[in-house]
Phi, psi and omega in degrees: 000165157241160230269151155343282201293349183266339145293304152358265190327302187315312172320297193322299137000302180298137156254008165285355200241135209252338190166113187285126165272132136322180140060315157042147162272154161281336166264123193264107171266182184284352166254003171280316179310317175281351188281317207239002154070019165325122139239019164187131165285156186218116161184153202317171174309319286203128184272140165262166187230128187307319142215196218266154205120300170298140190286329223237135173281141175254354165261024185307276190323307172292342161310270170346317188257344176120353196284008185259113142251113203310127147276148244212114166271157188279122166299160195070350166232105193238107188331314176306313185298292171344284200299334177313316194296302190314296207279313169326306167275354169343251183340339170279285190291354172275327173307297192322290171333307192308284177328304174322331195124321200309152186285193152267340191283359164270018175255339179076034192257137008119072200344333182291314252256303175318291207296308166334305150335272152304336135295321182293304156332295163297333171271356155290300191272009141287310189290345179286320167296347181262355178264317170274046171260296204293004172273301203270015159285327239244292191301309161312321173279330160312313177300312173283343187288317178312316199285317194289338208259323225253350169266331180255349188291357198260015187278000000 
């Protein structure tokens, strides 16, 4: 994920965007708006709620007074979905890292959590060996079955 200061920048960025506030309260009133030279909030339809729970939009005010404008979300793409991926892969990408050199404590892992890991990793890479013995047990025996055949067959 990334950090506060690295969402900013990435805003900074947008050409749609005039000016990054820090810190921004999440309920937005009419003295932040006039202090910060505002004339429009810009964000999807879909009301937010200051926390779960809450009754109340937290962009209800700008709404109210004309100051809102609706965004259009891109189908398929969703924060939630994003994280859904991140975490579905956690584990790939904390091995990948391991391997790489990387530590666990620059990784933020937990010592079990490493070594689980990596067992899980060695019983991955046993059963793929053990599947290819048995493939090439599979093969070796087709052959000799061919071979055998072809020697009792003149009988």
């Amino acid at each position: 994920m990334t950090t506060e200061e690295e969402r900013y920048e990435s805003l900074r960025h947008c050409k749609w965007v005039d000016q990054v506030i820090p810190d921004a309260p999440w309920v937005i009133n009419q003295e932040f708006l006039g202090k910060h030279c505002i004339g429009y909030i810009a964000h999807d339809a879909l009301p937010s709620m200051q926390t779960l729970g809450a009754a109340n939009d937290v962009y209800e005010f700008v709404k109210s007074i004309g100051r809102f404008k609706e965004t259009k979300r891109t189908d398929g793409i969703s924060t939630s979905d994003i994280i859904k991926r991140i975490l579905k892969d956690y584990n790939q990408y904390i091995m990948r890292n391991l391997t790489r050199g990387y530590s666990r404590k620059d990784l933020g892992v937990s010592y079990v959590k490493e070594k689980q890991l990596r067992v899980n990793m060695g019983i991955t890479k046993l059963k793929e060996k053990v599947k290819e013995h048995q493939e090439k047990f599979h093969s070796a025996a087709k052959i000799a079955g061919k071979q055998s055949c072809g020697v009792y067959g003149e009988y």
